[in-house]
C-alpha positions as CSV (number, residue, x, y, z in Angstrom):
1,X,2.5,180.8,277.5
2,X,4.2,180.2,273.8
3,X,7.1,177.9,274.1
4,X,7.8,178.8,270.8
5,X,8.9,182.1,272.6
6,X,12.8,181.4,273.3
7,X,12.4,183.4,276.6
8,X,9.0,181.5,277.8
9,X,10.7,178.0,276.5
10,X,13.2,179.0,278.5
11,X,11.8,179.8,281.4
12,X,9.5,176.9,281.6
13,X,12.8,174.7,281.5
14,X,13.9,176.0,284.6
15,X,10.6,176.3,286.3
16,X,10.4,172.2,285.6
17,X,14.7,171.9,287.0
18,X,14.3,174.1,289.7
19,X,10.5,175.0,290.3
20,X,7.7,174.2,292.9
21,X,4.2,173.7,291.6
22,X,2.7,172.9,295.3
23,X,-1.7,172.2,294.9
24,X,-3.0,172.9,298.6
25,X,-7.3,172.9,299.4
26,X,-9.5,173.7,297.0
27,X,-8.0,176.2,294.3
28,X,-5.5,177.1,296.5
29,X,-1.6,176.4,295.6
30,X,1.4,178.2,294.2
31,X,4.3,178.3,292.4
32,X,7.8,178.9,293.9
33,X,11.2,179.2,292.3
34,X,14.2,180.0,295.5
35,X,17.6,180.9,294.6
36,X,20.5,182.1,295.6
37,X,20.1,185.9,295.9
38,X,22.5,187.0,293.3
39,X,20.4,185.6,291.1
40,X,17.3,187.5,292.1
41,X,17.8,189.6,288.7
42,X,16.4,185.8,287.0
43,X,13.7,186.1,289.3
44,X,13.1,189.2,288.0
45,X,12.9,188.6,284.6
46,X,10.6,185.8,284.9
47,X,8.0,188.1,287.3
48,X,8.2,190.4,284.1
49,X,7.1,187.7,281.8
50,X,4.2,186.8,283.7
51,X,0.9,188.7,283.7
52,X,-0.2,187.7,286.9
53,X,0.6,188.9,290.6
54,X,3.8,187.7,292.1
55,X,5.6,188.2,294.7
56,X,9.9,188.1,295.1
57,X,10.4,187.6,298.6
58,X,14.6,187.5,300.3
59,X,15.8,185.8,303.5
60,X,18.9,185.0,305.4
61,X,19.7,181.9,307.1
62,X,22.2,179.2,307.8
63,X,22.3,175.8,306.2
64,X,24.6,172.5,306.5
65,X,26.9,174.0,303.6
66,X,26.8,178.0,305.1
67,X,27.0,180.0,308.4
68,X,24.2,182.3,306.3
69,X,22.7,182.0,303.4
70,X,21.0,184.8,301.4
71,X,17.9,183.2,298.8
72,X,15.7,185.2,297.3
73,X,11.8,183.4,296.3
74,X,9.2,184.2,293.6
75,X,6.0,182.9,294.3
76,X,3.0,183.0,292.1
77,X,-0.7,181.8,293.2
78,X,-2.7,182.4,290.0
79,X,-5.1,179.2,289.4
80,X,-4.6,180.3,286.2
81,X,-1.4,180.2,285.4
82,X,-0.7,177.3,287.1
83,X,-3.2,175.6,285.1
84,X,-1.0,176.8,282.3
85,X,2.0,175.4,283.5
86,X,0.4,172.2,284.6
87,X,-0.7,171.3,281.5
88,X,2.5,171.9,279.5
89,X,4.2,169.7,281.7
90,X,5.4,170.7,285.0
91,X,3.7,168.6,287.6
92,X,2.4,169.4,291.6
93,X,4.4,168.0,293.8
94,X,7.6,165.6,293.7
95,X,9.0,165.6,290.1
96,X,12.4,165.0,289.2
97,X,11.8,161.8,287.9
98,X,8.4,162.7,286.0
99,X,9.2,166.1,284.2
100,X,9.6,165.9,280.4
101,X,10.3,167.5,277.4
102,X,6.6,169.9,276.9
103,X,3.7,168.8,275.1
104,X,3.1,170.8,271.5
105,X,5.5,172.6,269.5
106,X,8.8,174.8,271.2
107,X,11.9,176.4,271.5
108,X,14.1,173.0,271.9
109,X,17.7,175.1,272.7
110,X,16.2,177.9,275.2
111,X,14.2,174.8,276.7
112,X,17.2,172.9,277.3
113,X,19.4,176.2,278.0
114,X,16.8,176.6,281.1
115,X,17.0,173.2,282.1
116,X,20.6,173.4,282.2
117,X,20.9,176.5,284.1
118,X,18.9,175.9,286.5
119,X,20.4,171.5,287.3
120,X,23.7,171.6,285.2
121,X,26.6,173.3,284.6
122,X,29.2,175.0,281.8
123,X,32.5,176.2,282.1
124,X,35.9,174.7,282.6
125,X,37.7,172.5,284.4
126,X,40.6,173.6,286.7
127,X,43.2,171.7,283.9
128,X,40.6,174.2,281.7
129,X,39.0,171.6,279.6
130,X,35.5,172.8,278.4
131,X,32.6,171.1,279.9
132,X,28.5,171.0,279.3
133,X,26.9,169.2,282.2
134,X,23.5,168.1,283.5
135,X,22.5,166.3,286.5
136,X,18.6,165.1,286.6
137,X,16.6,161.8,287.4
138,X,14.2,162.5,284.3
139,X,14.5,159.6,281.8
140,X,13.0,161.8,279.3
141,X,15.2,165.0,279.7
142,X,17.9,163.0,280.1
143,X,17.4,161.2,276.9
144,X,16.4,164.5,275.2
145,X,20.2,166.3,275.7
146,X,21.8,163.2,274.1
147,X,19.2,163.5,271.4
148,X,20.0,167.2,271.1
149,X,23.6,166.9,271.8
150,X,23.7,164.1,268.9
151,X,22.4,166.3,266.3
152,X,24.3,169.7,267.5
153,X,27.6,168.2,268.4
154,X,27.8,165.2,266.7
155,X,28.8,163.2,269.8
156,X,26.1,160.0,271.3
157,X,25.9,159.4,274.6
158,X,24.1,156.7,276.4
159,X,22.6,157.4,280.1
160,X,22.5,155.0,282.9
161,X,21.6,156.1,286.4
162,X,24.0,155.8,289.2
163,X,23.8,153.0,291.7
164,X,24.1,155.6,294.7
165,X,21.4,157.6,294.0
166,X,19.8,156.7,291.0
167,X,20.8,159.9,289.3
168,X,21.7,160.3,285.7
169,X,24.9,162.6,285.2
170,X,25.7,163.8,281.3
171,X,28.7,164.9,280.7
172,X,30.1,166.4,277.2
173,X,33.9,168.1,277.4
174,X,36.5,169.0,274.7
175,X,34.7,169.9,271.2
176,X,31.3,168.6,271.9
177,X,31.3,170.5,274.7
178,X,32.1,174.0,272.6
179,X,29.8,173.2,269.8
180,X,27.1,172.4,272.5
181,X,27.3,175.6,274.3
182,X,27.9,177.7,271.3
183,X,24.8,176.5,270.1
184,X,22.6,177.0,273.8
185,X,24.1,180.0,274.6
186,X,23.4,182.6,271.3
187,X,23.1,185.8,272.4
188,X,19.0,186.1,273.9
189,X,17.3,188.9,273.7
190,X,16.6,189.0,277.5
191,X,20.3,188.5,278.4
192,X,19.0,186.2,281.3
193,X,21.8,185.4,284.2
194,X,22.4,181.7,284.1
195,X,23.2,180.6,287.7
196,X,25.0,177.3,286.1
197,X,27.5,179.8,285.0
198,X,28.4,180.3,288.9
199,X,31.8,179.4,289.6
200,X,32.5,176.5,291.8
201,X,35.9,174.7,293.6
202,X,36.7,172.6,290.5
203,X,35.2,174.8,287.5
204,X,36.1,178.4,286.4
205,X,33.4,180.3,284.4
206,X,34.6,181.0,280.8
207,X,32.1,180.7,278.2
208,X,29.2,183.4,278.0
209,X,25.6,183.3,277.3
């Protein structure tokens, strides 16, 4: 897996947001990514980039925030390619607080573009103010945005982690926002769907990838 690759530094930023690296007896484990299932297309793409049996997998149900609920799940149970992933940096187990930028050389905007997708979000504000957001508790993603946002858009930001939850929110709007996006979201090869493009109550989609 070359993370110089924009599509596999991609993809390994949103596997770290919004994967599951799960280690179970022996050799046995797996890696699971769960999303909405409008976004099974992503799912998709990343079952293509992989040479290893995978499954995609779709379920209804009901949640605290919807009577139902359609996901869709790719799950992957090579030893080997979770080896792979492993050791570039995503970890088994709980890791919001331990993921990182990866080990070696790679693609740092389709890293950060897949981080983004997958925990932040871009678009406008109802009084249509651009915005560039991510929400993580990663010291060390956190710090690498501002780094990248510094350098790309000029702007610094400091992080400090809320008292309610110990979560670090990073929010750029106005300019910095624009010169941030315009620089994440070039026009990729693989066209990947970015679920942080989604619409929500306060946001309205605007910019595309």
């Amino acid at each position: 897996m070359d993370l110089r690759v924009p599509e596999y530094a991609y993809m390994f930023g949103f596997l770290q947001a919004d994967g599951h690296l799960e280690q179970g007896i022996g050799q046995k484990g797996r890696l699971s990514v769960e999303l909405a299932a409008r976004d099974i297309d992503l799912l998709r793409r990343f079952r293509a980039l992989t040479p290893y049996k995978s499954t995609i997998s779709e379920r209804t149900r009901s949640t605290n925030f919807a009577a139902v609920h359609a996901s869709a799940t790719w799950t992957l149970c090579s030893l080997e390619a979770r080896t792979t992933l492993n050791a570039l940096g995503l970890p088994y187990g709980r890791k919001s607080t331990a993921i990182a930028p990866p080990r070696g050389s790679f693609s740092g905007r389709d890293y950060l573009r897949g981080v983004i997708d997958a925990d932040g979000s871009v678009g406008r504000t109802g009084k249509g103010h651009p915005f560039v957001s991510l929400t993580t508790a990663s010291t060390a993603i956190g710090h690498y945005l501002c780094d990248y946002a510094k350098e790309v858009a000029g702007v610094q930001r400091t992080i400090k982690r809320n008292t309610r939850d110990g979560i670090y929110n990073v929010l750029y709007t106005m300019e910095a926002a624009q010169r941030l996006a315009a620089d994440l979201y070039y026009p990729l090869q693989s066209a990947y769907v970015a679920p942080a493009f989604r619409p929500d109550p306060d946001a309205q989609r605007t910019m595309t990838p």
